[in-house]
Structure formats: structure tokens, C-alpha cells
N, CA, C and O of each residue as an XYZ file, in Angstrom:
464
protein
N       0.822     -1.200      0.000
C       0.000      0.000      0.000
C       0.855      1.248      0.000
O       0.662      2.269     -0.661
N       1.691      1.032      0.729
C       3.210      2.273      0.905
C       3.386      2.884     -0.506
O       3.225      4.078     -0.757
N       3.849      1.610     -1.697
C       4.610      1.871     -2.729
C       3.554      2.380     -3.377
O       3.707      3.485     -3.898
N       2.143      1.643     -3.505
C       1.173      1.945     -4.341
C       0.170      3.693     -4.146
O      -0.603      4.294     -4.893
N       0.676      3.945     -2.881
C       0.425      5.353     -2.617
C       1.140      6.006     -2.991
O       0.663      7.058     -3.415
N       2.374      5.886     -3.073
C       3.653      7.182     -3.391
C       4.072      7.355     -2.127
O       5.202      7.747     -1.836
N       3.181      7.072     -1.319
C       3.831      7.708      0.376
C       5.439      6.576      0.598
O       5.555      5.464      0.084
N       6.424      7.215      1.418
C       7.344      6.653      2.103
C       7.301      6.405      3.441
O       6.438      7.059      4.027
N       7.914      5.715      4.072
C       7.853      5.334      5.358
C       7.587      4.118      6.025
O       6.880      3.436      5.283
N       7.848      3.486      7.167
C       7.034      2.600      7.846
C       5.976      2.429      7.001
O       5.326      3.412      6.645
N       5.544      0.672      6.403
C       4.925      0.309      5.634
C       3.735      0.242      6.611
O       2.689      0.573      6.051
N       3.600     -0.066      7.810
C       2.458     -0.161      8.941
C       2.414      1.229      9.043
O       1.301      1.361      9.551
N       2.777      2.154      8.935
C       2.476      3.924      9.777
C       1.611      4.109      8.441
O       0.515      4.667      8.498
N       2.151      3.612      7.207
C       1.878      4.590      5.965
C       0.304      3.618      6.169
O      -0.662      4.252      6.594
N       0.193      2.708      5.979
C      -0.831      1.875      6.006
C      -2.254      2.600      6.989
O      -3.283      3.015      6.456
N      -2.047      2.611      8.157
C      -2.134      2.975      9.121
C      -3.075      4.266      8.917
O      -4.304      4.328      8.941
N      -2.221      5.170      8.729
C      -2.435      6.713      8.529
C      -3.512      6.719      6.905
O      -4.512      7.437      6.948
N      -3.317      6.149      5.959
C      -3.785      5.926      4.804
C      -5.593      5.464      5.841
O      -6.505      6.205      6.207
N      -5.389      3.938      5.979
C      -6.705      3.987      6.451
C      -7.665      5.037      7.076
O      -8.807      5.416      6.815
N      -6.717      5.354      8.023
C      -7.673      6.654      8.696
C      -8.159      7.669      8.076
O      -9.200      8.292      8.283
N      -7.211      7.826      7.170
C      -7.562      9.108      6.185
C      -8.889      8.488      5.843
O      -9.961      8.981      6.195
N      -8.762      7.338      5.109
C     -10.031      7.005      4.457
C     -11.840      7.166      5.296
O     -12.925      7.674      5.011
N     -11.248      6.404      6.383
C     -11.786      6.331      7.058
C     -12.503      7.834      7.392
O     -13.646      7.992      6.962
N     -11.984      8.736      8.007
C     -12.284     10.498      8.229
C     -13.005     10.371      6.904
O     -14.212     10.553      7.065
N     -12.512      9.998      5.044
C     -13.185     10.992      4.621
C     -14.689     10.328      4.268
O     -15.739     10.932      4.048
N     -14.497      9.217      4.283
C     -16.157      8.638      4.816
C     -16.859      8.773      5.544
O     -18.036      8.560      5.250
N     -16.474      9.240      7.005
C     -17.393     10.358      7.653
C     -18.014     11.485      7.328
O     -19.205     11.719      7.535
N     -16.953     12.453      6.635
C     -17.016     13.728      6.351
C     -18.088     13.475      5.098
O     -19.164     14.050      4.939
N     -17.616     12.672      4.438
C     -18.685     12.836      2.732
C     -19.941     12.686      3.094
O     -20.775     13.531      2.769
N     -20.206     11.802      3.682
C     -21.468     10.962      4.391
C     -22.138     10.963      3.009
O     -23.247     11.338      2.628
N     -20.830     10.281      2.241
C     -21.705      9.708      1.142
C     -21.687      7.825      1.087
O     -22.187      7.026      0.294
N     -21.098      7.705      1.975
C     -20.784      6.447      2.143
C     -19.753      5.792      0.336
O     -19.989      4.859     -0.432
N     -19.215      6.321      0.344
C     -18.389      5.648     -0.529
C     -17.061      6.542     -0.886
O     -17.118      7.771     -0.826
N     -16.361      6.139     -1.107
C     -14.220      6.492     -1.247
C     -14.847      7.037     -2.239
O     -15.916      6.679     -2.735
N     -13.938      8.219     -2.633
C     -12.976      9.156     -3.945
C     -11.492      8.977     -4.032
O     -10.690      9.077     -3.104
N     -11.236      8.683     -5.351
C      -9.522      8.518     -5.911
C      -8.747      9.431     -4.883
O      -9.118     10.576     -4.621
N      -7.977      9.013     -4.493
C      -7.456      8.185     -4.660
C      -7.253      6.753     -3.620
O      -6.519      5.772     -3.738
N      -8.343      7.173     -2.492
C      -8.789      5.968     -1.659
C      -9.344      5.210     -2.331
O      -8.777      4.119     -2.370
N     -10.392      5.298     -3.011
C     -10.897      3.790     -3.644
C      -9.940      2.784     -4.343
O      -9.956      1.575     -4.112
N      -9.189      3.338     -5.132
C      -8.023      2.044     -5.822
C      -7.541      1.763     -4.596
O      -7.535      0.541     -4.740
N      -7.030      1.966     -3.235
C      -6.443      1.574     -2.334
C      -7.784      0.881     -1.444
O      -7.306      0.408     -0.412
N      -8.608      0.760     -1.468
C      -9.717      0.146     -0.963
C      -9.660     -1.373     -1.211
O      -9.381     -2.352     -0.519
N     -10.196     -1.076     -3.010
C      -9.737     -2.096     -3.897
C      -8.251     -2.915     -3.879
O      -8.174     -4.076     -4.284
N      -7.354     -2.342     -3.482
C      -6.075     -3.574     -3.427
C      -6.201     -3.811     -2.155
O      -5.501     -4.783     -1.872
N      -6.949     -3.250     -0.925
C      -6.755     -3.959      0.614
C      -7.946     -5.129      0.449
O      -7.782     -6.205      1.026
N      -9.258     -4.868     -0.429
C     -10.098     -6.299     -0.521
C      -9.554     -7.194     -1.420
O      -9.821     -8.389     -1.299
N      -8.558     -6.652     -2.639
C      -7.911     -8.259     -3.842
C      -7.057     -8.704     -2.177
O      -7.336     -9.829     -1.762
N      -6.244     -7.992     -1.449
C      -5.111     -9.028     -0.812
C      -5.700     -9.749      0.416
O      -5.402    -10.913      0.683
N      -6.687     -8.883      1.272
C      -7.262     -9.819      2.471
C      -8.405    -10.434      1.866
O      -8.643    -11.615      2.119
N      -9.084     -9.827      1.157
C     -10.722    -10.838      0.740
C     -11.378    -10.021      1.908
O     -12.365    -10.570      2.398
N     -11.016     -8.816      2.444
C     -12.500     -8.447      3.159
C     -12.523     -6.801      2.852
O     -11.578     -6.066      2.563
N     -13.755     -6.528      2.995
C     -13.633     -4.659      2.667
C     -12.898     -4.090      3.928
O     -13.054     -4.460      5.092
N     -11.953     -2.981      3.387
C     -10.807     -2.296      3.693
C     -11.671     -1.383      5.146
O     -10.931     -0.916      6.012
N     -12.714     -1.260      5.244
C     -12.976     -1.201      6.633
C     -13.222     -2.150      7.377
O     -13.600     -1.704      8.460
N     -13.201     -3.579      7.358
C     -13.437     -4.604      7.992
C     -11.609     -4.565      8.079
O     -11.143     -4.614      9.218
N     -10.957     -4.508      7.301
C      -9.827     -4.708      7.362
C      -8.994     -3.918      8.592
O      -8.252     -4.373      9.463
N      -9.425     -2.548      8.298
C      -9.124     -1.506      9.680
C      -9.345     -2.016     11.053
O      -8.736     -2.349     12.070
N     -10.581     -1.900     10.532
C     -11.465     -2.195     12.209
C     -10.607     -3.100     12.783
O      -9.662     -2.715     13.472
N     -10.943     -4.845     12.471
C     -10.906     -6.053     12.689
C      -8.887     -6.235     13.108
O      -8.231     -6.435     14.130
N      -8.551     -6.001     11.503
C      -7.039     -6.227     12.041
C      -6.102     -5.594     11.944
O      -5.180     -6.394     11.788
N      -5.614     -4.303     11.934
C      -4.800     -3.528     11.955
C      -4.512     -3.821     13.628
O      -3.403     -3.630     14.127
N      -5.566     -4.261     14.322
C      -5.183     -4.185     15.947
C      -4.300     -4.868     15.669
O      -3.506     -3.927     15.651
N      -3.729     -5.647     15.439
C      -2.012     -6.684     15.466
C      -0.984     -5.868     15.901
O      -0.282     -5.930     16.911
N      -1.014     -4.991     14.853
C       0.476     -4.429     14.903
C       0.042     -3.521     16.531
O       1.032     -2.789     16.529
N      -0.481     -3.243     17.414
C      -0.462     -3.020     18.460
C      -0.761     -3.737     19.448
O      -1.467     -3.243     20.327
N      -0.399     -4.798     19.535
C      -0.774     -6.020     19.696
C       0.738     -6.180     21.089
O       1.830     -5.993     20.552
N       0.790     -6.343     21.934
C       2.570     -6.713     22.991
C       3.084     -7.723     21.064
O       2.684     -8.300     20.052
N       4.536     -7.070     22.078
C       5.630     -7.916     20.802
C       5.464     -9.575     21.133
O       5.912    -10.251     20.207
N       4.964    -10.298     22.155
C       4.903    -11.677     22.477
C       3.972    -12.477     21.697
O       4.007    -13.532     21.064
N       2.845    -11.273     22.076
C       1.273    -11.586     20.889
C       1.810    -11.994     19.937
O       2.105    -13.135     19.581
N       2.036    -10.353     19.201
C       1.797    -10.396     18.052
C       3.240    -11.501     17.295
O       3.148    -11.838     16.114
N       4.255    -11.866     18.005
C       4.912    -12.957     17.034
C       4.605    -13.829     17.303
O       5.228    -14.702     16.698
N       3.113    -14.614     18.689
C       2.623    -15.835     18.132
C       1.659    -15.485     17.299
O       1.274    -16.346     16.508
N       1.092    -14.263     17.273
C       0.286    -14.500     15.602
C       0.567    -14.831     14.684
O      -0.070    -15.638     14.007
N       1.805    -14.205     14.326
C       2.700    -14.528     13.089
C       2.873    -15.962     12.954
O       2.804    -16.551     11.876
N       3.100    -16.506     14.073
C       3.176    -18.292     14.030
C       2.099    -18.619     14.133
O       1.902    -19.669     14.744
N       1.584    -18.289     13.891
C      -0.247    -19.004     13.430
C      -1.378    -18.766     14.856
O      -2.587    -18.717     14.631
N      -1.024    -18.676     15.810
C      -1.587    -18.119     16.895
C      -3.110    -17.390     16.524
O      -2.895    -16.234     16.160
N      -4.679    -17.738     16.507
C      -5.752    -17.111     16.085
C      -5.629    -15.652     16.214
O      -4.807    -15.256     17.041
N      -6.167    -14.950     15.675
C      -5.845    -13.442     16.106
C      -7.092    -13.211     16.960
O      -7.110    -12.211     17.677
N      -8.063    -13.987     16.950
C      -8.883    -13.294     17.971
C      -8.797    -14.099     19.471
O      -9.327    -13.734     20.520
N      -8.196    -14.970     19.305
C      -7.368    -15.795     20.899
C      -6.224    -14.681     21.635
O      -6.073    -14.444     22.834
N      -5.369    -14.006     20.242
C      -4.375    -13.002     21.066
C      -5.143    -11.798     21.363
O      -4.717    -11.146     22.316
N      -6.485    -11.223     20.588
C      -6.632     -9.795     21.415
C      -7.392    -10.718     22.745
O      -7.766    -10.175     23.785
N      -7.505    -11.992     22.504
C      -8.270    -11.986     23.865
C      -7.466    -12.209     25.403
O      -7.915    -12.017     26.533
N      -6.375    -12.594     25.057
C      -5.173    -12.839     25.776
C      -4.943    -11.269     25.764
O      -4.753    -10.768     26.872
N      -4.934    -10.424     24.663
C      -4.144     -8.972     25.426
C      -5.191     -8.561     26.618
O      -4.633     -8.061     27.594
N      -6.318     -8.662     26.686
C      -7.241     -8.213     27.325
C      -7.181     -8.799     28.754
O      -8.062     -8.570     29.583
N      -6.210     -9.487     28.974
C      -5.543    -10.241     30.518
C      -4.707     -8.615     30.828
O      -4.571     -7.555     30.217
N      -4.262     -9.232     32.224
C      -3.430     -8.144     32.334
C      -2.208     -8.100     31.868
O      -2.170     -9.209     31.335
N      -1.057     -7.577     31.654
C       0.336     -7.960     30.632
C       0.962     -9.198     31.692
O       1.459    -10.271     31.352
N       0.734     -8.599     33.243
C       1.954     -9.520     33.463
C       1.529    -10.826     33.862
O       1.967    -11.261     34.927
N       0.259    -11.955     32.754
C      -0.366    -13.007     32.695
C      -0.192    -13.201     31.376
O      -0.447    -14.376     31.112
N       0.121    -12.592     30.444
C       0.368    -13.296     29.388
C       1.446    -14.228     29.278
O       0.935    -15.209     28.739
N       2.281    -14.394     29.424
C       3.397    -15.275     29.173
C       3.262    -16.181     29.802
O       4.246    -16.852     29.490
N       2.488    -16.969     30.820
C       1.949    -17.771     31.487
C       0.484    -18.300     30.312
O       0.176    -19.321     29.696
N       0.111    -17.386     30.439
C      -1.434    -18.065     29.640
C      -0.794    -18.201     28.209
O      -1.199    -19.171     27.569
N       0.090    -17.433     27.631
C       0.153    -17.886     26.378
C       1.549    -19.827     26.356
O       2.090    -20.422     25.424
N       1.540    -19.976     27.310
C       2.192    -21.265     27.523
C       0.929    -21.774     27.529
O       0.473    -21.856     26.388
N       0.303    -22.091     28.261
C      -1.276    -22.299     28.133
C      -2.491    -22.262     27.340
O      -3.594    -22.649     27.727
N      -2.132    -21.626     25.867
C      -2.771    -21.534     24.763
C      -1.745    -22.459     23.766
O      -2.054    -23.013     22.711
N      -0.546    -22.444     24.385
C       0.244    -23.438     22.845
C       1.108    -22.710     22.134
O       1.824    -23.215     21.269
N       1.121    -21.157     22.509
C       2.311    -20.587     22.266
C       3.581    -20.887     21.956
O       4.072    -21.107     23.063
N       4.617    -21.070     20.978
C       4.430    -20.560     19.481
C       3.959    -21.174     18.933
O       3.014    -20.526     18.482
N       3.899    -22.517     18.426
C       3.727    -23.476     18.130
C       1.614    -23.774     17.687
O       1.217    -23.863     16.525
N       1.085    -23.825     18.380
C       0.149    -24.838     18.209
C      -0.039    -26.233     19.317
O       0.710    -26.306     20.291
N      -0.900    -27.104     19.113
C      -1.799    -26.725     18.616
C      -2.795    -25.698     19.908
O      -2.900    -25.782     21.132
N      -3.304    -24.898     19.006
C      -4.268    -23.565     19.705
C      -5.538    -24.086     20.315
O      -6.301    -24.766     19.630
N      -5.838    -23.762     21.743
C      -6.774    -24.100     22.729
C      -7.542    -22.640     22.145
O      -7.014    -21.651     21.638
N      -8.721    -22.871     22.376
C     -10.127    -22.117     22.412
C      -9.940    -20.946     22.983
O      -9.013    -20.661     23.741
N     -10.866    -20.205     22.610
C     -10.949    -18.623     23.616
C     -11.953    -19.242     24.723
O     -11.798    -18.565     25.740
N     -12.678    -20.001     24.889
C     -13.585    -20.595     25.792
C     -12.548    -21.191     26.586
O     -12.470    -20.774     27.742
N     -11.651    -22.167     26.183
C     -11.096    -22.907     27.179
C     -10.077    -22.100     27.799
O      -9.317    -22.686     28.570
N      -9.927    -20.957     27.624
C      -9.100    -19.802     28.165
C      -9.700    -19.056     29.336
O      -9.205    -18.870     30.448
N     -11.082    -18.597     28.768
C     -12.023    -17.991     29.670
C     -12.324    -18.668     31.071
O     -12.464    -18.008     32.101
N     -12.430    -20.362     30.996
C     -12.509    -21.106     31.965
C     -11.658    -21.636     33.349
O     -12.165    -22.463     34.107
């Protein structure tokens, strides 16, 4: 999205900041739909995830703010909605519960069998 904007920088900041923009100017239009040059960038965030680029915001941009422990068992396959539910512990229980979810590795216990 970085290169395909022209913007430089942190590929997550540019990302990041890009969404929001979008995001603001879909408020502001309250036309409910992007103008160029957000829409082609709409369009390449639904060809690469398969979901619309505000589901994309919303849902998972939380990663990259995610503790650095999380977010590199996400990267190892870790559910992403098992780690925001693990961030939502207090920090200094994660590294305990994420031994307890299967951390790095697999295989991944439930958000239920977590809750319990």
C-alpha cells in the first residue's frame, strides 16, 4: 500500500495513517463511498485480504499493536482473535497463559477454554 500510494515510510504507519484518512473521509462525505485516490487503495486492501478495507481496519490492523509476544505468536499461526483476547488479561499473565494456549507453536486451545 506504501509503494502503491507514493507515500514513504514505515509500511504499517503509511498503512495505518492511509486507512484513517479514508476512514475520516467517509465520515465527512457521508456519502458512504471512497474518492480517488482511496478507492483504488480500498480495492487492493479487498484483492489481498478478501474483506472490505474497513473490515480490514477495524478487525485487524489491531495486530500491529498487539505486545511484541502476541503479536509474534500470531505470526506463528496463533488465532488473532485468541491473542486480542489474551491482550485483554493483564500484561503480566500473558506469558503464562500464552504457555497455556500453545504458544508458538500450536496446537491452539479455544478462547472458551481460556475464559474457563
Amino acid at each position: 500500500m506504501a509503494v502503491s500510494s507514493g507515500r514513504l515510510g514505515n509500511p504499517v504507519e503509511v498503512t495505518r495513517r492511509l486507512l484513517g484518512e479514508m476512514r475520516t473521509q467517509l465520515k465527512t462525505t457521508g456519502q458512504g463511498e471512497l474518492q480517488e485516490p482511496y478507492l483504488a487503495i480500498g480495492r487492493l486492501i479487498q484483492e489481498v485480504t478478501g474483506m472490505p478495507w474497513l473490515s480490514f481496519y477495524t478487525n485487524r490492523m489491531q495486530v500491529y499493536s498487539l505486545p511484541a509476544a502476541l503479536h509474534t505468536a500470531v505470526r506463528s499461526g496463533m488465532p488473532y482473535s485468541l491473542a486480542l483476547a489474551v491482550q485483554r488479561l493483564p500484561e503480566d499473565r500473558h506469558a503464562d497463559v500464552l504457555v497455556f494456549v500453545g504458544a508458538p507453536t500450536g496446537p491452539w486451545r479455544s478462547r472458551q477454554e481460556l475464559a474457563s
